[in-house]
C-alpha positions in Angstrom: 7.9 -96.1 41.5 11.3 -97.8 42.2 14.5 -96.7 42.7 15.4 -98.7 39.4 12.5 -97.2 37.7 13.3 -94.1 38.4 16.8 -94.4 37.1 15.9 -96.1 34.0 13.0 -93.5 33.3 16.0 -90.4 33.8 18.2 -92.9 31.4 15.5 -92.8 28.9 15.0 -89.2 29.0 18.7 -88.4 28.6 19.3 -90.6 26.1 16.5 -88.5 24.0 18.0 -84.8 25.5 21.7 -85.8 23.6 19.7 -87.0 20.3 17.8 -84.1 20.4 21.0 -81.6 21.0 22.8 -83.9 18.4 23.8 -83.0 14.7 21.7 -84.7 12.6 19.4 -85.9 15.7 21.3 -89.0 15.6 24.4 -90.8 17.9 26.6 -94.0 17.4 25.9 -96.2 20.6 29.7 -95.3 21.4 28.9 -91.6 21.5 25.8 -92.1 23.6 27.4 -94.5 26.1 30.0 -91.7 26.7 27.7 -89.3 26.9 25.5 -91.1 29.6 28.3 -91.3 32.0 28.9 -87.9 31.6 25.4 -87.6 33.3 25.6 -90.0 35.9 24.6 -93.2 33.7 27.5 -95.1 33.5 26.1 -98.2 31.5 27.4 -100.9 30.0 27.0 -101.6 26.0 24.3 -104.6 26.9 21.8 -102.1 28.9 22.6 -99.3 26.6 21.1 -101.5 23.6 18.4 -102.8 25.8 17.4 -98.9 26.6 17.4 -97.9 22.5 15.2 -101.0 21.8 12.6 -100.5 24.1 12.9 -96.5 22.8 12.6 -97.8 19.5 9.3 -99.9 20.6 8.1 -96.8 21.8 8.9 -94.7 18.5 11.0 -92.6 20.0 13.7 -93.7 18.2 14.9 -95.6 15.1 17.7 -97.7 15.5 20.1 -98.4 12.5 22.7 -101.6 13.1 26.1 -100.2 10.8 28.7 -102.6 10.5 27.5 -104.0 14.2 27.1 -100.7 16.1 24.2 -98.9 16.7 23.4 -95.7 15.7 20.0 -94.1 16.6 18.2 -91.4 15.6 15.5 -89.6 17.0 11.7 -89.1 15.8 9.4 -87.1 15.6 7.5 -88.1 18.4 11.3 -88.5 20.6 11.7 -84.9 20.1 8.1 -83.9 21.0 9.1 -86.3 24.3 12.3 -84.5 25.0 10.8 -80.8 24.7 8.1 -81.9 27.6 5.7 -81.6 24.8 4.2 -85.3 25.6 4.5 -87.7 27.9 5.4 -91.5 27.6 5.3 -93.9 31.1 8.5 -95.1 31.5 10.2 -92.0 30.2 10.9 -89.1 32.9 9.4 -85.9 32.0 11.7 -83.2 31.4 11.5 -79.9 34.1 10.6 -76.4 32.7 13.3 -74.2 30.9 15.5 -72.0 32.9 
């Protein structure tokens, strides 16, 4: 796997960690792209949107456009992702609990 894969994989799998610790399970794409830099993602609106598609594709989120801004919320299947629960390629899997 690729440097690039690698980081997009992490991306993927922090993107679902804040949903999943979020109010609501949902974020604003604002929120999020905050969030990730926060984490070492510092991404740019265009890749940002690019990661929630292809997390929608998966259905591991649903993405809602509101007034032109993104707000996604996780599924079902996104939180059983984020717990370690199940596996998706492309999608790092989370480590054990402390």
């Amino acid at each position: 796997m690729s440097y690039a894969e690698q980081l997009a994989a992490d991306r993927r799998l922090t993107i679902l960690k804040l949903l999943a610790d979020s109010a609501g399970y949902s974020a604003n794409e604002y929120l999020l792209q905050s969030a990730l830099e926060g984490f070492g993602h510092a991404v740019g609106q265009d890749l940002l949107r690019t990661e929630l598609a292809w997390l929608a594709e998966q259905s591991l989120v649903a993405v809602l456009d509101v007034a032109q801004v993104n707000i996604a919320k996780l599924t079902a299947r996104g939180g059983d992702v984020a717990a370690g629960r199940i596996s998706v390629p492309g999608v790092k899997r989370p480590g054990p609990a402390a």
